[in-house]
VEXSE-627120 format. One line per 4 residues: number of its first residue (from 0); their letters; for each residue x, y, z of N, C-alpha, C. Coordinates in pm, whole numbers, plus 50000, padded with zeros to 5 digits. Layout:
N
NUM) A) X,Y,Z,X,Y,Z,X,Y,Z | ...;
//
This chain:
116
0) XXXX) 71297,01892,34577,71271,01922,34717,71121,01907,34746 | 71067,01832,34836,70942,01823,34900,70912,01915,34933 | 70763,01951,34913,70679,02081,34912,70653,02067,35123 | 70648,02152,35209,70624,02116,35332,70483,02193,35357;
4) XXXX) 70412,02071,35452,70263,02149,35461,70249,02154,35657 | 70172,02225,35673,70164,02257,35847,70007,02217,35852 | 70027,02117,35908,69846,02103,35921,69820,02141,36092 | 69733,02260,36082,69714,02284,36260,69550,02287,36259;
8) XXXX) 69524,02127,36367,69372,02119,36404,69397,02041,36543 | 69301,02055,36621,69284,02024,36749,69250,01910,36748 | 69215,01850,36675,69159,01692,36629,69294,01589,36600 | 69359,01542,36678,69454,01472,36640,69437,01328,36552;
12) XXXX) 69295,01289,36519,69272,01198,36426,69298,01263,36295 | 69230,01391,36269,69241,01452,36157,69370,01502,36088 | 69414,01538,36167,69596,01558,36161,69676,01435,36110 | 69654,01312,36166,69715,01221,36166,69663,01163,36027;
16) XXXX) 69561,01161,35972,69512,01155,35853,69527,01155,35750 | 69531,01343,35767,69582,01382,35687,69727,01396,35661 | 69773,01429,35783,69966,01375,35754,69994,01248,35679 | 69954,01140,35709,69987,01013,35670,69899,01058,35505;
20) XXXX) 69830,01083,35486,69811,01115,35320,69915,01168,35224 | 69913,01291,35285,70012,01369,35290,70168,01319,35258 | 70208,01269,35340,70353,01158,35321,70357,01093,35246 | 70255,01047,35231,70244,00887,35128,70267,00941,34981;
24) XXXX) 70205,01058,34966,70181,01126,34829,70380,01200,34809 | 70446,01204,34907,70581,01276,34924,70565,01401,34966 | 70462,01462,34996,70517,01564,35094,70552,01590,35248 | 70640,01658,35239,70690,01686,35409,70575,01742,35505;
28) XXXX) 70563,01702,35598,70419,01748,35695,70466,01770,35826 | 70453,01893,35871,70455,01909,36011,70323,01921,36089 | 70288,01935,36201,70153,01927,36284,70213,01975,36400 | 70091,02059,36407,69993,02109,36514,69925,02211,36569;
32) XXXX) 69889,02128,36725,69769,02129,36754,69730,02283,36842 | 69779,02383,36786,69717,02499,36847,69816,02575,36787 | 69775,02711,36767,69800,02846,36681,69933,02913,36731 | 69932,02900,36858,70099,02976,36962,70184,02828,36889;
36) XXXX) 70150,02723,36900,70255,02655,36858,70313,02663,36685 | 70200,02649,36635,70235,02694,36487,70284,02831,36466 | 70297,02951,36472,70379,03013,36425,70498,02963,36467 | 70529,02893,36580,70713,02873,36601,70735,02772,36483;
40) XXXX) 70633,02693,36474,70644,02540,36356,70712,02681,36196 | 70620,02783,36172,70646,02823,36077,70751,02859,36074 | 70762,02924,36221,70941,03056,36203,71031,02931,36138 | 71020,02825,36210,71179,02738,36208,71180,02625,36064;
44) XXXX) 71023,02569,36007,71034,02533,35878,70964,02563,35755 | 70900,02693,35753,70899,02779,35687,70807,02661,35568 | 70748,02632,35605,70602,02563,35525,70555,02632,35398 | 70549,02574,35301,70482,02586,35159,70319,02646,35198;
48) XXXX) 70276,02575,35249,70122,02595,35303,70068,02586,35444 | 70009,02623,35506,69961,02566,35612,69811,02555,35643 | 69767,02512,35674,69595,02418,35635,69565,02462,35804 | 69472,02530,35805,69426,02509,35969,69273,02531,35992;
52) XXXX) 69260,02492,36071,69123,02464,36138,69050,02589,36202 | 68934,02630,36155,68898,02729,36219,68810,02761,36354 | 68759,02616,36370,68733,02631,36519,68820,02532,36581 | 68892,02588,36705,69020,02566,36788,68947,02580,36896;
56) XXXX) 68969,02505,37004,68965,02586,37147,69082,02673,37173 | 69051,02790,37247,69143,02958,37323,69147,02983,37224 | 69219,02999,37083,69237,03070,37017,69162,02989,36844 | 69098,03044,36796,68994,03058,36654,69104,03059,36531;
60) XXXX) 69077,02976,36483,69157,02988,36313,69200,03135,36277 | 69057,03234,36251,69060,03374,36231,69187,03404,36304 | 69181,03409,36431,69324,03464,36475,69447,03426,36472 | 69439,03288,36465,69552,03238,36386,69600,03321,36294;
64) XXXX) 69510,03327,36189,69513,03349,36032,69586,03509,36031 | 69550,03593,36146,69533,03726,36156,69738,03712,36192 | 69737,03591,36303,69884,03639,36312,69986,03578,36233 | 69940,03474,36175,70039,03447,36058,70035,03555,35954;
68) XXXX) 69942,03598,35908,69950,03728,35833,70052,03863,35861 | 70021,03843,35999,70093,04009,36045,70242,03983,36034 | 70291,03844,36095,70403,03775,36085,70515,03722,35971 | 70394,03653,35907,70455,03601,35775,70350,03656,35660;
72) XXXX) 70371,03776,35594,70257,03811,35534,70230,03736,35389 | 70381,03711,35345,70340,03631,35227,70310,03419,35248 | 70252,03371,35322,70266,03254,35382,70131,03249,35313 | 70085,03131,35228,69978,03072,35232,69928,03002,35301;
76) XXXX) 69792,03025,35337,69715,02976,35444,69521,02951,35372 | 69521,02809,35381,69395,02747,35351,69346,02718,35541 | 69242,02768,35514,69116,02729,35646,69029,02641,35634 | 68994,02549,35683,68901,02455,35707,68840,02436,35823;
80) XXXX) 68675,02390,35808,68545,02399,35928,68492,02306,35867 | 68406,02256,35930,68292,02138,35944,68184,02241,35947 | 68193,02351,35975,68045,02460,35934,68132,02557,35843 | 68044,02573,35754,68049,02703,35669,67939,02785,35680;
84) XXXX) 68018,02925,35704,67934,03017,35771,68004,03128,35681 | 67898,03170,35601,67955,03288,35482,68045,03386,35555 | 67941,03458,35681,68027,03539,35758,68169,03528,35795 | 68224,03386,35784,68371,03338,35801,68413,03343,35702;
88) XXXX) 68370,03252,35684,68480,03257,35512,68517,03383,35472 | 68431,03489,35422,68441,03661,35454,68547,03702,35454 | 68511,03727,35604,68669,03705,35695,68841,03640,35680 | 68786,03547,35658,68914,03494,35637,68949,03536,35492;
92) XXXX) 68881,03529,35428,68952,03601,35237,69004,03711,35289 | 68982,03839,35341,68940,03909,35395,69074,03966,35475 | 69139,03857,35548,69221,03845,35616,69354,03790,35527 | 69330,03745,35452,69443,03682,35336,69455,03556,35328;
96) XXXX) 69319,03439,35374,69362,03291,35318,69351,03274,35233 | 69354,03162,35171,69401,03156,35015,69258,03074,34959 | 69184,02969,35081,69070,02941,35027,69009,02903,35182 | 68904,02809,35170,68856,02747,35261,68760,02679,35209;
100) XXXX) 68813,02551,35281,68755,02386,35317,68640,02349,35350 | 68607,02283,35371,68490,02221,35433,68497,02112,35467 | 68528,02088,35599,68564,01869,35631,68434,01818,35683 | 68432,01688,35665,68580,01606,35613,68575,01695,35426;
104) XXXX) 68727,01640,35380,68752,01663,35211,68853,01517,35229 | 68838,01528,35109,68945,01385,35085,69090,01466,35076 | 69196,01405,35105,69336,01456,35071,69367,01469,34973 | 69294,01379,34845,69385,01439,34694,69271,01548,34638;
108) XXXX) 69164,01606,34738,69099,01730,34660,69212,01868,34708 | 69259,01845,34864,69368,01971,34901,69493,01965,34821 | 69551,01830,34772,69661,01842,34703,69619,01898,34574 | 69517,01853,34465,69492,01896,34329,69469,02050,34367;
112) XXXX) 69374,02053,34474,69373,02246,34489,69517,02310,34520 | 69565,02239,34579,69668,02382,34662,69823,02330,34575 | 69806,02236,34542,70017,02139,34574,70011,02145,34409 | 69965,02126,34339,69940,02106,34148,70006,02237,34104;
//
């Protein structure tokens, strides 16, 4: 059975990217592009991982992160930013992600980290 990953970023190049990596390698990939939509993505396919972006417009990764937690408490969740800001990262451990990114990353550094 294919491992399923939720990639949620506001960047639809990056998504698309990384999905198509993603696939190519055999895993199942769902997307998207804002935090109210991903928890329904989770309720209904219940994702191995989900990779999200921590700056979003309306709603911030952090809170994402805060309601997949409250929701799905055992759900792994990796965060990724183009800034790293100790104060976040923090936070998000903090909050229960499992790591955090720094983009761009290449796709076979998230698979050897998270999918191995």
């Amino acid at each position: 059975m294919k491992s399923k990953i939720l990639i949620l970023d506001d960047d639809p190049g990056l998504r698309s990217e990384l999905a198509f990596y993603l696939d190519e390698c055999g895993y199942e990939v769902v997307q998207s592009r804002n935090g109210t939509m991903a928890l329904d993505l989770i309720r209904d396919h219940e994702p191995d991982i989900v990779l999200c972006d921590l700056m979003m417009p309306g709603i911030s990764g952090l809170v994402v992160l805060r309601q997949i937690k409250t929701t799905f408490p055992s759900q792994r969740v990796v965060l990724m930013s183009g800034l790293l800001e100790s104060s976040a990262i923090a936070e998000s451990r903090s909050l229960g992600a499992e790591d955090f990114l720094q983009k761009p990353f290449p796709g076979d550094e998230f698979v050897r980290k998270f999918l191995c």
